[in-house]
N, C-alpha and C positions, 0 to 999 in steps of 0.2 A: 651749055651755057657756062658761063664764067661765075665764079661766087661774088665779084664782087658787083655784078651787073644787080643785084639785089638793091644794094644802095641807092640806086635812080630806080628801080620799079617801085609803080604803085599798083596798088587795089584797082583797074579800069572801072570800076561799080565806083565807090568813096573815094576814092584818092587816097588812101591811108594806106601805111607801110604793109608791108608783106615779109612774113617768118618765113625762111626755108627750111624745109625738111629732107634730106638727101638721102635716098636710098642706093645710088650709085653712082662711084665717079672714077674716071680717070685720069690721074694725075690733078691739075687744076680746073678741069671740064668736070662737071655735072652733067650727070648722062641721063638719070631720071630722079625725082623724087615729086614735092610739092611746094608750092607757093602757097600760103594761107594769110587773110586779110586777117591784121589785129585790131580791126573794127571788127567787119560784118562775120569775119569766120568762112566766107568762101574761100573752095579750093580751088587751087588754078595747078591741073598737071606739067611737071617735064618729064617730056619722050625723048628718047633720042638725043638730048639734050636742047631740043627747042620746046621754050617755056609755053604756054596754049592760054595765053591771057583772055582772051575772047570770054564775054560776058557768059554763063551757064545755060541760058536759052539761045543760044549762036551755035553752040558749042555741035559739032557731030559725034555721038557714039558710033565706036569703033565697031564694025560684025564682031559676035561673038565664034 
């Protein structure tokens, strides 16, 4: 995902902005980190560099 695509996501729960937290990137790609609402405080993963907005009960856990 691109850094700047943060500026148009919202919270899909509130609408409310979303912090990025980046734990990996290449070059200008975001390959994994987190999305967190600065409302409610949910976290929304990036894998791979695709963000997993989907509500928390939507959501699949991965096999461990």
């Amino acid at each position: 995902m691109k850094e700047d695509l943060v500026d148009i996501t919202c919270c899909p729960l509130d609408k409310h902005d979303l912090d990025l937290d980046i734990e990996e990137r290449e070059g200008d790609e975001i390959l994994s980190g987190t999305l967190t609402c600065t409302e409610c405080g949910e976290t929304y993963p990036i894998e791979d560099g695709i963000p997993n907005l989907l509500p928390p009960d939507m959501r699949e856990e991965a096999p461990a």
